[in-house]
C-alpha positions as CSV (number, residue, x, y, z in Angstrom):
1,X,33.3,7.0,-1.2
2,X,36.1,5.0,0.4
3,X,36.2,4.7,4.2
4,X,38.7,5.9,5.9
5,X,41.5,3.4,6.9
6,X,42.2,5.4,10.1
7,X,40.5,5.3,12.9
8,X,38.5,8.7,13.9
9,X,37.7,10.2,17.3
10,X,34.4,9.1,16.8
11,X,35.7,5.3,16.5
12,X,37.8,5.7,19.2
13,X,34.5,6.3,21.7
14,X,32.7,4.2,20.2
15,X,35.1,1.3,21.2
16,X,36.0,1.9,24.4
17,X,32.6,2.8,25.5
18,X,31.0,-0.7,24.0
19,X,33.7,-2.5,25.8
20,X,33.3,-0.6,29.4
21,X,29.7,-2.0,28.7
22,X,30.9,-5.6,28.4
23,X,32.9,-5.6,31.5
24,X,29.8,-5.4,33.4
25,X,28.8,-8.9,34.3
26,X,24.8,-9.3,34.2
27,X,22.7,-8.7,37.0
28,X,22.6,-11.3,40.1
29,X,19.2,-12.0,39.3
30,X,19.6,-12.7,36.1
31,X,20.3,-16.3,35.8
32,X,21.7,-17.4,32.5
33,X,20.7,-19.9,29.8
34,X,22.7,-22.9,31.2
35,X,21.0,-22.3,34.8
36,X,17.6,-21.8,33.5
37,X,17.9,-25.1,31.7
38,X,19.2,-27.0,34.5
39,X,22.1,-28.8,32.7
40,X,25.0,-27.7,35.0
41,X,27.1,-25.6,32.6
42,X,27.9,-23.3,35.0
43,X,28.6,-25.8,37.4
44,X,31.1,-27.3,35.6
45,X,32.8,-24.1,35.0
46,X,33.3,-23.3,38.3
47,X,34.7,-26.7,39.1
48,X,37.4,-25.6,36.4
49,X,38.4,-22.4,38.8
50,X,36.9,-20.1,36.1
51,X,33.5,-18.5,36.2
52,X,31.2,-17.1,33.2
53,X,31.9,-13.8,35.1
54,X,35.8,-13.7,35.1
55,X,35.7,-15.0,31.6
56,X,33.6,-12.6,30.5
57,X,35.2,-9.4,31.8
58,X,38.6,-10.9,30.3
59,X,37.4,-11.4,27.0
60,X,35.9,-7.9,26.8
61,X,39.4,-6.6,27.8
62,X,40.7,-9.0,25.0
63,X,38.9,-7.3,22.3
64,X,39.6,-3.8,24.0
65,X,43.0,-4.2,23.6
66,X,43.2,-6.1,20.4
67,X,41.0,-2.9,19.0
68,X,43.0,-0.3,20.8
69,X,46.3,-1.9,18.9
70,X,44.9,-0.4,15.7
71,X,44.3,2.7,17.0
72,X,47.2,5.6,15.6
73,X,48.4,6.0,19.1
74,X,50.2,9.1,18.2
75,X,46.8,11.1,16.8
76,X,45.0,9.1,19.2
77,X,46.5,8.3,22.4
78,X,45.2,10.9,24.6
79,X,42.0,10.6,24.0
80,X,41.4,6.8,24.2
81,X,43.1,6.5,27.7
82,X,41.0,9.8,28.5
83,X,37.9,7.6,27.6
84,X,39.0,4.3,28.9
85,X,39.1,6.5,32.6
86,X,35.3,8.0,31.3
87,X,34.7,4.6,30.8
88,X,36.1,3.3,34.3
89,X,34.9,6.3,36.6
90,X,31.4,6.9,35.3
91,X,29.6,4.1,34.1
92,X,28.6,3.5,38.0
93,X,30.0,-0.4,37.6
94,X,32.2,-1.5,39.8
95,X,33.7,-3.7,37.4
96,X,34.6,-1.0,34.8
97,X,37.7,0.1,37.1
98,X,39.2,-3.2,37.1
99,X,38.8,-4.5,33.5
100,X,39.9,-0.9,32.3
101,X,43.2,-1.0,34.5
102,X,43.4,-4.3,33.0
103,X,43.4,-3.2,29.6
104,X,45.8,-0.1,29.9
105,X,48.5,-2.6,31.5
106,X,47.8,-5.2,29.0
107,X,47.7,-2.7,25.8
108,X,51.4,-1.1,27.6
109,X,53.0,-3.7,26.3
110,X,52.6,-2.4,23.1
111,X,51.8,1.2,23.3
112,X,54.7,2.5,25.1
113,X,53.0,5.2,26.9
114,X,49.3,3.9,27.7
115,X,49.8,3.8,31.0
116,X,51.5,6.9,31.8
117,X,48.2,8.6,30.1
118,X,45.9,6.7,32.1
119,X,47.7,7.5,35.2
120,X,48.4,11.0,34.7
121,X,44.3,11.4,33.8
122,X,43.5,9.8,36.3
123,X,45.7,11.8,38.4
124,X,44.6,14.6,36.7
125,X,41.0,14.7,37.2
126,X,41.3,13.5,41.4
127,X,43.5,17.0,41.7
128,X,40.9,18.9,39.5
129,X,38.4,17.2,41.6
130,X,39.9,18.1,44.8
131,X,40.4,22.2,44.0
132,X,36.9,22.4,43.7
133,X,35.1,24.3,47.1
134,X,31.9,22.5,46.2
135,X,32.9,19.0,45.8
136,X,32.9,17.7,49.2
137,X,29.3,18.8,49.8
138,X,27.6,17.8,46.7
139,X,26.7,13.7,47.1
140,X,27.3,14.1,43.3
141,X,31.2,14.7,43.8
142,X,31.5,12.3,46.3
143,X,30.5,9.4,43.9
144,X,33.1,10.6,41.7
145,X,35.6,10.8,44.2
146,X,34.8,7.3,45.1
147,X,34.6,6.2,41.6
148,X,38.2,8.0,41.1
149,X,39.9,6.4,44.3
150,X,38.3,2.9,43.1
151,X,40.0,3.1,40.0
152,X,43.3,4.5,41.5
153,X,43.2,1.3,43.8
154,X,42.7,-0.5,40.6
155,X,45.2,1.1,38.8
156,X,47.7,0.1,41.8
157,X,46.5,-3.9,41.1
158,X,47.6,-3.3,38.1
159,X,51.0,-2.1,39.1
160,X,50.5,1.4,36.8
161,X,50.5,3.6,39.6
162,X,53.7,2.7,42.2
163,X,53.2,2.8,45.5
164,X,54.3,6.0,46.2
165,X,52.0,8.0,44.3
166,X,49.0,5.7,45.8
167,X,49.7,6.6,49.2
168,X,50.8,10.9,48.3
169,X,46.6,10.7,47.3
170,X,45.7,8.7,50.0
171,X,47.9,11.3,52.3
172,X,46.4,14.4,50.6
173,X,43.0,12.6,51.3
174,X,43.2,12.3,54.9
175,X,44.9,16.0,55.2
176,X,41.8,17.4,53.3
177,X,39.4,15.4,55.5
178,X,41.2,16.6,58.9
179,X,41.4,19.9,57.6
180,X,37.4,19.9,57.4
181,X,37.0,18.8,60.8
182,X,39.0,20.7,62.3
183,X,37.3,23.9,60.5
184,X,33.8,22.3,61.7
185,X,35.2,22.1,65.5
186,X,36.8,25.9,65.0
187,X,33.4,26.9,64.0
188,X,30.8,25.0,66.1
């Protein structure tokens, strides 16, 4: 049988979650081969103004994007930005939020609506996040708020989300914190 010349679901995820993997630059004490041999590769690389990190994570978004390009963003669409904020909110890197703003403003140039998924997902999920009574006292919702506001500051480097809508959450953050302490003061 004859695969498929359209991409599935499954291919989708499969993607985007081995490229969120590759933004992750290795661990710091992990040197690499150049270092461990001594012959000042990386050296030289940073004299250029461009480390193996930076290339890295730009190459990973590379691929991303070329591979998101032959996805059917009508069928699609939804679901790989919906995964691409997966990808940038839970993998516990902090270098998943940038390189996955990166690639939803790079791939906007040709999908006209990437961004305005991403965005409204990740607007989405902080407002779901914020309507629930248990999340600001489990330490397991407060990594994901932190994971969410990281990639909503990442987003705004970007320039998907305007600066409007960055500071309505950062408002609606404060108000929900005061709110707390003031209920803590009214009750102790």
């Amino acid at each position: 049988r004859k695969p498929s010349r359209h991409p599935t679901r499954a291919y989708v995820a499969f993607v985007v979650d081995r490229l969120c993997r590759e933004w992750r630059p290795p661990p710091p004490g992990v040197a690499s081969a150049a270092a461990a041999r001594g012959d000042g590769a990386d050296v030289a690389k940073d004299a250029k103004g461009a480390s193996a990190l930076s290339s890295r994570g730009d190459d990973a978004v590379r691929r991303c994007v070329r591979q998101l390009r032959k996805v059917p963003w009508a069928e699609h669409g939804r679901y790989a930005a919906s995964r691409l904020l997966k990808g940038a909110t839970r993998s516990g890197r902090v270098e998943s939020a940038a390189g996955a703003a990166r690639a939803v403003a790079t791939l906007d140039r040709f999908r006209a609506n990437a961004a305005q998924m991403f965005v409204d997902a990740l607007l989405e999920e902080t407002a779901v996040l914020a309507g629930i009574d248990d999340a600001r006292k489990s330490a397991r919702f407060a990594q994901r708020r932190v994971a969410l506001g990281r990639a909503l500051g990442e987003a705004f480097v970007a320039r998907l989300v305007p600066a409007t809508a960055m500071f309505a959450q950062l408002y609606a953050l404060l108000v929900e914190e005061n709110r707390e302490g003031t209920e803590r003061s009214a009750d102790g």
